[in-house]
C-alpha positions as CSV (number, residue, x, y, z in Angstrom):
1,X,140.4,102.1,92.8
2,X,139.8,100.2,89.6
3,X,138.5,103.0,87.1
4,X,138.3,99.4,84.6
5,X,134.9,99.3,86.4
6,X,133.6,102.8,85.8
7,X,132.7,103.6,82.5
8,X,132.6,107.4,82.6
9,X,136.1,107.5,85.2
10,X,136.3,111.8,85.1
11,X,132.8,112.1,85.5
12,X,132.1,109.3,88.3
13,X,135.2,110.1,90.3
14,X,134.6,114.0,90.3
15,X,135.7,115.0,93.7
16,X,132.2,117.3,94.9
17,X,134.1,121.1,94.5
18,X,135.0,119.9,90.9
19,X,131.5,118.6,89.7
20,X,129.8,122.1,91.9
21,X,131.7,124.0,89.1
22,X,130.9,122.2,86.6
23,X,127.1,121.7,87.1
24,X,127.4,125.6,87.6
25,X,129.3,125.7,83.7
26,X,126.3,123.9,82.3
27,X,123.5,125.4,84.1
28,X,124.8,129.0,82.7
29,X,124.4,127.9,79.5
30,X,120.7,126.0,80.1
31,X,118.7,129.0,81.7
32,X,120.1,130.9,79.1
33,X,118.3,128.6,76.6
34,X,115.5,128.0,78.9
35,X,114.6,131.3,79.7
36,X,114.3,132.2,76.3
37,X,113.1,128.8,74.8
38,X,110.8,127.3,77.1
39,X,107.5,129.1,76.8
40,X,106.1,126.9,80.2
41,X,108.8,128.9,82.2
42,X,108.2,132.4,80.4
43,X,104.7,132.0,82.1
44,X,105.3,130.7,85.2
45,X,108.2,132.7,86.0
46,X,106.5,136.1,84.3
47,X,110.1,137.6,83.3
48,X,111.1,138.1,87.4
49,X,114.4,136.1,86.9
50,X,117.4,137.9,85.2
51,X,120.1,135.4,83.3
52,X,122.6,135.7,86.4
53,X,121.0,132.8,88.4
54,X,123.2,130.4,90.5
55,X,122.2,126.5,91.0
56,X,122.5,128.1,94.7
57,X,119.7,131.0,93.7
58,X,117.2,128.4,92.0
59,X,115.7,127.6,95.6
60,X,113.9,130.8,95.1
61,X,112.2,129.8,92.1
62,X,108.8,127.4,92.4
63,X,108.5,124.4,91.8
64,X,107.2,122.6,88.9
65,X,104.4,119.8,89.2
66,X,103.4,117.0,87.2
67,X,99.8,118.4,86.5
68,X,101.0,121.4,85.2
69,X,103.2,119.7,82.0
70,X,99.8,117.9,81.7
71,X,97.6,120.7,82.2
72,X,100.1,122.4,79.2
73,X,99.8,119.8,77.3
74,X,96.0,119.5,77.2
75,X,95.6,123.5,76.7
76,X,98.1,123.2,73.9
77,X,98.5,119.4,72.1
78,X,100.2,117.6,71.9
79,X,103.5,119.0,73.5
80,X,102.2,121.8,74.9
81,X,104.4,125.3,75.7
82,X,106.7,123.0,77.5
83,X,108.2,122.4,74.0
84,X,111.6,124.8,74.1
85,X,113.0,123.2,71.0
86,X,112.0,123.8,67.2
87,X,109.3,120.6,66.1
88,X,111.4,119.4,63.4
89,X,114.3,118.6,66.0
90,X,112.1,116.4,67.9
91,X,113.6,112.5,67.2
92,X,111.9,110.0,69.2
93,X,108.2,110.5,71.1
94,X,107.2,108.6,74.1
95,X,104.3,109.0,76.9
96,X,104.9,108.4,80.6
97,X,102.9,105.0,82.1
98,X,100.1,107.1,82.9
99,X,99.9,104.7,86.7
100,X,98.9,108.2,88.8
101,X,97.2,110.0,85.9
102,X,96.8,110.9,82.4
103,X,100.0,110.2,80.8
104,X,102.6,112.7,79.9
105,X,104.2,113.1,75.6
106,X,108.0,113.1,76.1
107,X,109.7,114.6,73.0
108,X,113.5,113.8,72.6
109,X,115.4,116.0,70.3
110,X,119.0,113.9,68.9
111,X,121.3,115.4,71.5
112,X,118.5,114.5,74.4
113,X,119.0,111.0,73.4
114,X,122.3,110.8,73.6
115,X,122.6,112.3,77.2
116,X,119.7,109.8,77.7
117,X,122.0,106.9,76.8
118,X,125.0,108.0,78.2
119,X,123.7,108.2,81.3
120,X,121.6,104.8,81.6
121,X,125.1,102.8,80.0
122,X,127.1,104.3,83.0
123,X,124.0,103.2,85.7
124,X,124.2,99.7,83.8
125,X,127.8,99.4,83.9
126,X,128.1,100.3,87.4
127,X,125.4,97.5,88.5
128,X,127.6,94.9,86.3
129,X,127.3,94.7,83.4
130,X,130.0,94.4,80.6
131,X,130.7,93.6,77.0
132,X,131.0,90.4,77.1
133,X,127.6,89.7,78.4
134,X,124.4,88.9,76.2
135,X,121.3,90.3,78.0
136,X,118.1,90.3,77.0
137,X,116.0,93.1,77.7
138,X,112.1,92.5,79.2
139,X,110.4,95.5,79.4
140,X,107.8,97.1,77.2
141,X,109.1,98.7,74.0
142,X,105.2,100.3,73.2
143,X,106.1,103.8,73.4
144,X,107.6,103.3,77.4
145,X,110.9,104.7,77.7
146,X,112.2,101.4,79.8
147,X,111.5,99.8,76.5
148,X,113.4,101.4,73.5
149,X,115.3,104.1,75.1
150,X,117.1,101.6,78.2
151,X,117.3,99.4,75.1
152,X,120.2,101.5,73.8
153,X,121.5,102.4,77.0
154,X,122.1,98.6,77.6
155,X,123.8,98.7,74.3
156,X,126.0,101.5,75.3
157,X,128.1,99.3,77.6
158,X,129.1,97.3,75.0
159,X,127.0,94.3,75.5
160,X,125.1,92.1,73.0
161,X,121.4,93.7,73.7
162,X,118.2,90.9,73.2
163,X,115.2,93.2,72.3
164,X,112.7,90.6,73.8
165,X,109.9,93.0,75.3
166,X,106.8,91.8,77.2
167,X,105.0,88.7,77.0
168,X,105.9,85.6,75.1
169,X,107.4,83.9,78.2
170,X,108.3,80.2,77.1
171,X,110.0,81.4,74.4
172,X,112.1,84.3,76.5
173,X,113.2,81.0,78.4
174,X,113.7,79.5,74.3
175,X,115.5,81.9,73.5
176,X,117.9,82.2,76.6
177,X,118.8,78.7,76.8
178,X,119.8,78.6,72.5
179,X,121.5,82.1,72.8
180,X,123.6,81.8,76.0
181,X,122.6,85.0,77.6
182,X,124.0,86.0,80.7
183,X,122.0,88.7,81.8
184,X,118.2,89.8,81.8
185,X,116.4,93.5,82.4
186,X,112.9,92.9,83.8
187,X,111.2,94.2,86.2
188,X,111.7,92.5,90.0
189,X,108.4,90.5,90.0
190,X,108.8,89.1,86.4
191,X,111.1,85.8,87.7
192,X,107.8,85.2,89.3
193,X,106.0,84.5,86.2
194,X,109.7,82.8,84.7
195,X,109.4,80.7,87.5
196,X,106.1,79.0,87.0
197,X,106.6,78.7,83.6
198,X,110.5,76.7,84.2
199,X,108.5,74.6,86.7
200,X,105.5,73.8,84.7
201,X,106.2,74.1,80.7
202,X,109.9,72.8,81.4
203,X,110.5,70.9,84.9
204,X,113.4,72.6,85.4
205,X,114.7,75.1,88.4
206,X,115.6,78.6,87.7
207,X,119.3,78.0,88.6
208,X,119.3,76.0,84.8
209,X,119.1,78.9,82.8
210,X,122.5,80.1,84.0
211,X,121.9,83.6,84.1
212,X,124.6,85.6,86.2
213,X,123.4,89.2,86.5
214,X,119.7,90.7,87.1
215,X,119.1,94.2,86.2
216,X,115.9,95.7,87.7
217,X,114.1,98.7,87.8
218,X,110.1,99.8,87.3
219,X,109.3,98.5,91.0
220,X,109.8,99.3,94.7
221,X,111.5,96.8,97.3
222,X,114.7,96.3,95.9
223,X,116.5,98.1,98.6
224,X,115.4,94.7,100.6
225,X,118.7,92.8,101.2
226,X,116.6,89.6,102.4
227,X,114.4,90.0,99.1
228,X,117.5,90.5,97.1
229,X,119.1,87.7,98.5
230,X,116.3,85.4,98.6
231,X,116.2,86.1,94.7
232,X,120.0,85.6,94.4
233,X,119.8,81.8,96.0
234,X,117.2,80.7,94.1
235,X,118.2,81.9,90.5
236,X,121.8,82.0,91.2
237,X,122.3,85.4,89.6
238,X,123.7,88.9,91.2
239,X,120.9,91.2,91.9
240,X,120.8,94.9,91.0
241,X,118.4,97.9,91.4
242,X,119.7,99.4,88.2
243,X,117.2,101.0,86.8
244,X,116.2,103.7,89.1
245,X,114.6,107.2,87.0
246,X,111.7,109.0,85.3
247,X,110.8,109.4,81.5
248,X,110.3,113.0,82.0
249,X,114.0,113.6,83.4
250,X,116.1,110.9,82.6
251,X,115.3,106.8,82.2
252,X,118.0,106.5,84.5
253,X,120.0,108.6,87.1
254,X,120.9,106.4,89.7
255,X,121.5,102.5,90.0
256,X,123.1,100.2,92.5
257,X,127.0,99.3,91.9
258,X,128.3,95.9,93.1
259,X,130.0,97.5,96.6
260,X,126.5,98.9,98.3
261,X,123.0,97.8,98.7
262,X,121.9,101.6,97.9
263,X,121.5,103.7,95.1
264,X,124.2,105.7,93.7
265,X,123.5,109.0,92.0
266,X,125.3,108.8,88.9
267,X,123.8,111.6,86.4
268,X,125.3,114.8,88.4
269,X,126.5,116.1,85.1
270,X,123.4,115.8,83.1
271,X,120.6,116.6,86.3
272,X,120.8,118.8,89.6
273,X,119.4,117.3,92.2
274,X,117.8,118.9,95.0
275,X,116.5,117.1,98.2
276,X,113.7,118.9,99.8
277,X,111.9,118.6,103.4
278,X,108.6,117.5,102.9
279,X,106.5,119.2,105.5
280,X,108.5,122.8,105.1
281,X,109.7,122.9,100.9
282,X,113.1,123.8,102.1
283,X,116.1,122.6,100.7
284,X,118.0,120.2,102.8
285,X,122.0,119.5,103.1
286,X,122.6,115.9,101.2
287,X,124.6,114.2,103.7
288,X,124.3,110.4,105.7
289,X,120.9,110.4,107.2
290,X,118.7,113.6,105.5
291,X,115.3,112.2,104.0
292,X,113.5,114.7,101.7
293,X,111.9,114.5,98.1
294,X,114.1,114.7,95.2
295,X,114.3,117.6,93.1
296,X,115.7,117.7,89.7
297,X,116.8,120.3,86.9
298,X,117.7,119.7,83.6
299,X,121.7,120.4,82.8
300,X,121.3,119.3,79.5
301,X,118.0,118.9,77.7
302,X,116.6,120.8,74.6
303,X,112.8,119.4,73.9
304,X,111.3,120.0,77.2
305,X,113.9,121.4,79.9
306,X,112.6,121.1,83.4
307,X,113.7,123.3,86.6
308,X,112.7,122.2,90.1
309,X,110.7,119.7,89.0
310,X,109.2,117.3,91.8
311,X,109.4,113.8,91.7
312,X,107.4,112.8,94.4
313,X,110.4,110.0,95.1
314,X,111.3,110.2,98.9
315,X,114.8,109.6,99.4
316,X,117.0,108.4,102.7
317,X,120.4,109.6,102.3
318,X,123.0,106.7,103.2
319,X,126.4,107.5,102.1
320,X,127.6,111.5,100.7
321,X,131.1,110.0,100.8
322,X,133.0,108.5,98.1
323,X,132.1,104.5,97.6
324,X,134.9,101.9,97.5
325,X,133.9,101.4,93.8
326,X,135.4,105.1,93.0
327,X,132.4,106.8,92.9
328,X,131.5,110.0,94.4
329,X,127.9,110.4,94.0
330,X,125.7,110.2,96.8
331,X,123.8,106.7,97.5
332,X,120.4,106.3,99.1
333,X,117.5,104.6,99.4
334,X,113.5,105.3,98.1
335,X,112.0,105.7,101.0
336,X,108.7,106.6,99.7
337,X,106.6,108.3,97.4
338,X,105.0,111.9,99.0
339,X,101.6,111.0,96.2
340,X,101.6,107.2,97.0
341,X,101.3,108.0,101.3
342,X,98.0,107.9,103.0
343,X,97.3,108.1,106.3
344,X,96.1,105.6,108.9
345,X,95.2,107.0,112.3
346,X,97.2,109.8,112.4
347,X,100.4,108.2,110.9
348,X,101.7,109.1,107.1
349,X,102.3,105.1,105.7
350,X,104.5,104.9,102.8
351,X,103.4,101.6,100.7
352,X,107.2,100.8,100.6
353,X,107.3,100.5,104.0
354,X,105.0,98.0,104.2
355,X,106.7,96.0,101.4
356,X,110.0,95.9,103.3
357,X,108.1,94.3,105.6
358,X,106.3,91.6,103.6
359,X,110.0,91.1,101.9
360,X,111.9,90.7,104.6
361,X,109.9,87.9,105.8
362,X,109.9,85.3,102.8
363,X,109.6,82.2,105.7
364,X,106.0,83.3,106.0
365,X,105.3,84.9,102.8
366,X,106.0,84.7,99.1
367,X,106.4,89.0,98.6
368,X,103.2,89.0,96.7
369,X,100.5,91.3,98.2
370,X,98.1,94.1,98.2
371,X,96.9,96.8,100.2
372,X,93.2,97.4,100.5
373,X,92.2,101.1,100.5
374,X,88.5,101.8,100.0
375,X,87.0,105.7,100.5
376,X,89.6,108.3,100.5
377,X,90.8,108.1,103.6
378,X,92.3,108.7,106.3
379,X,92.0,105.1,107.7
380,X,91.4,103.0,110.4
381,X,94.4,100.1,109.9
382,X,95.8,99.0,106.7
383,X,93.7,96.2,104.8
384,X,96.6,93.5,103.5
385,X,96.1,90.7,101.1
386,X,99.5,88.6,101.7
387,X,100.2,85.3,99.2
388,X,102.0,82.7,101.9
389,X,104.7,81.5,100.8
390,X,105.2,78.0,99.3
391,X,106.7,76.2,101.8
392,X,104.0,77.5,104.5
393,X,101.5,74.6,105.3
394,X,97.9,76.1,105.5
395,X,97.4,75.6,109.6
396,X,100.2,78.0,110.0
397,X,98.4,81.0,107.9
398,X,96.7,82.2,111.0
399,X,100.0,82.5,112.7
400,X,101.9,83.9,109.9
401,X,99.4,86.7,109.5
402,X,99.5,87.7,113.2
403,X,103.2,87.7,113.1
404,X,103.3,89.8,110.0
405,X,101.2,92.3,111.8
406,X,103.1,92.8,114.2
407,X,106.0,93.5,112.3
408,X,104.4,96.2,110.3
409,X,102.6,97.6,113.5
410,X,106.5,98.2,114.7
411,X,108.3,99.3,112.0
412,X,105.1,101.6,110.6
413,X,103.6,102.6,113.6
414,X,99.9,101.8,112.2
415,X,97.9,98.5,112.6
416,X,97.6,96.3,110.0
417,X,95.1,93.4,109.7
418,X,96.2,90.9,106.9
419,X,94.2,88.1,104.6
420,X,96.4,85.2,103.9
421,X,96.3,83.9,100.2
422,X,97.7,80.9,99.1
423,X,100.9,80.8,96.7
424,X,100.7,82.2,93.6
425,X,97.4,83.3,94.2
426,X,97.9,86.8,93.0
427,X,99.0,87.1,89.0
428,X,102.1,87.7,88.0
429,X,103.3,90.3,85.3
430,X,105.4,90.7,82.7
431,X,105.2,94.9,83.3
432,X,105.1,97.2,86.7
433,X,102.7,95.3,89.0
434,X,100.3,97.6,91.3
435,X,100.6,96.7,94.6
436,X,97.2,99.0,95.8
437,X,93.9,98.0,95.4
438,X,91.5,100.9,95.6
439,X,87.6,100.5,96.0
């Protein structure tokens, strides 16, 4: 094992007895502070948990929703009684996108943001990237927690950090030609936008930039090897899925190293992770194979602690075994999002299935789509707009949209009927792109 490419080598090599007892060391020490901090949990939990609780014993306990931290935060702006720390050690403020609702304040006391960082530098490290690197950092820096907060996580491997931000594409492409950066954080659909820009403000191919490393996160469908190494032979740069997390537990717990196409969990000291069967709410064993939403509670956190708090993320478990890169965390793949599902005929879809599909098939199409859902369902098929891709002539549309039904019809079970678009029909966006369309 080379522990040169680890960046936390105790903490990602923890054999799983070792990290147990040490996830049960911090979480003695949080419910302790929770339980008599954290307002939110005094109420929900009415007093009817004692302070001798194991990480084993929390399965009893309910969960906590999304709503509810917004439903607190309404009945009590602008924190709410989520707040377990004093007000004046609150350091940085952020609010969630808001994409499936009102969007959630984060509060950050100093020692929040340090876990915070600690955590993302070890998920960008393990995806690639190093000190010697200059990378310039794409997402949105108003208030988002990709922007600012990954900002400094980026900065905690060592690397020379770019604070570029949204927008302002020709000179991104100015700027990363006269600097010599190696590395870029975007989103997965921003090279779209890079790439018309190359072609049409600069003539030149994507491969001229000379980037070597691609850091994603914000989107689905980069568990995709065909999408990732469709990407990889056009721009010439390594592609990661580095970037997987959520504001209101950590901006990252879990990103791709440079042995797997999964996900490896890499915040098991910081957040305890629970997978949970969907249809039953009970906890499930994480080993190769097991599917259930992932369930996290805070190890370390003082502003707003959270226990059992439900993602919505659906998770395929694909290796509980140690990786060859040393670490021992478990790897997996999104599967799907439980508030994101909807139902056609009888059969739960997951909108990440049906971008596998469109992915894995960049002959036909370009990986640009969106799926039509009017009313509130259930549904009769699933209403696709697809962009072709642009090598597709026109007459074969007619066949490429049969085909691509088809394939979704077998992997999903569901019928699909599809409108072909023609390349770069669709806009591309410098932030998270929506890939539902609801009327």
């Amino acid at each position: 094992m080379n522990t040169a490419a680890l960046l936390h080598p105790r903490i990602e090599t923890l054999p799983p007895r070792d990290l147990s007892a040490l996830q049960e060391e911090k979480w003695r020490r949080q419910w302790d502070y929770v339980r008599t901090r954290s307002g939110f949990y005094r109420e929900k939990l009415e007093g009817a948990v004692g302070s001798n609780l194991t990480l084993d014993a929390i399965r009893s306990l309910p969960l906590t929703d999304k709503e509810e931290l917004r439903q607190a935060q309404e009945n009590e702006p602008p924190f709410g009684n989520h707040l377990a720390c004093h007000p004046d050690d609150i350091n940085r403020i952020h609010h969630t996108s808001g994409t499936t609702g009102r969007a959630l304040i984060i509060a950050n006391s100093r020692p929040d943001l340090e876990v915070i960082a600690r955590l993302g530098a070890r998920g960008f490290y393990a995806a690639g990237l190093r000190p010697s690197d200059r990378v310039v950092h794409c997402l949105n820096y108003q208030m988002w927690m990709g922007g600012v907060t990954d900002h400094l996580s980026l900065e905690g491997t060592g690397a020379a950090v770019i604070p570029h931000g949204v927008g302002g594409t020709r000179r991104l492409i100015e700027t990363i030609r006269h600097l010599g950066v190696t590395a870029i954080s975007c989103t997965p659909s921003y090279p779209a936008t890079l790439e018309q820009v190359l072609r049409d403000g600069f003539g030149l191919e994507p491969r001229a930039l000379g980037l070597r490393l691609a850091l994603f996160g914000g989107e689905a469908g980069l568990d995709s090897r065909i999408f990732r190494q469709t990407m990889e032979d056009k721009w010439g740069f390594a592609v990661r899925n580095a970037n997987f997390g959520l504001s209101e537990v950590m901006s990252i717990i879990a990103s791709q190293c440079e042995e797997t196409d999964d996900l490896h969990y890499i915040a098991g000291d910081a957040v305890f992770a629970e997978l949970l069967d969907p249809a039953r709410g009970e906890r499930l064993d994480i080993e190769d194979g097991v599917s259930g939403e992932l369930v996290c509670t805070h190890l370390e956190k003082t502003c707003q602690p959270l226990v059992r708090y439900r993602t919505r993320d659906v998770l395929t478990v694909t290796g509980a075994g140690p990786c060859r890169c040393g670490r021992t965390g478990f790897r997996f793949r999104v599967t799907g999002r439980t508030d994101d599902m909807f139902n056609v005929r009888g059969v739960n879809v997951f909108p990440t299935a049906i971008q596998k599909v469109v992915v894995d098939h960049p002959h036909l199409a370009s990986g640009h789509f969106r799926i039509r859902l009017t009313g509130p369902g259930p549904y009769d098929r699933i209403e696709l707009r697809v962009e072709a891709s642009a090598e597709l002539p026109r007459e074969r549309w007619n066949d490429a949209a049969k085909q691509l039904e088809h394939a979704i019809g077998a992997a999903i079970g569901a019928s699909a009927i599809i409108e072909m678009l023609a390349f770069e029909t669709l806009p591309r966006t410098e932030g998270k792109t929506s890939i539902i369309e609801r009327g």
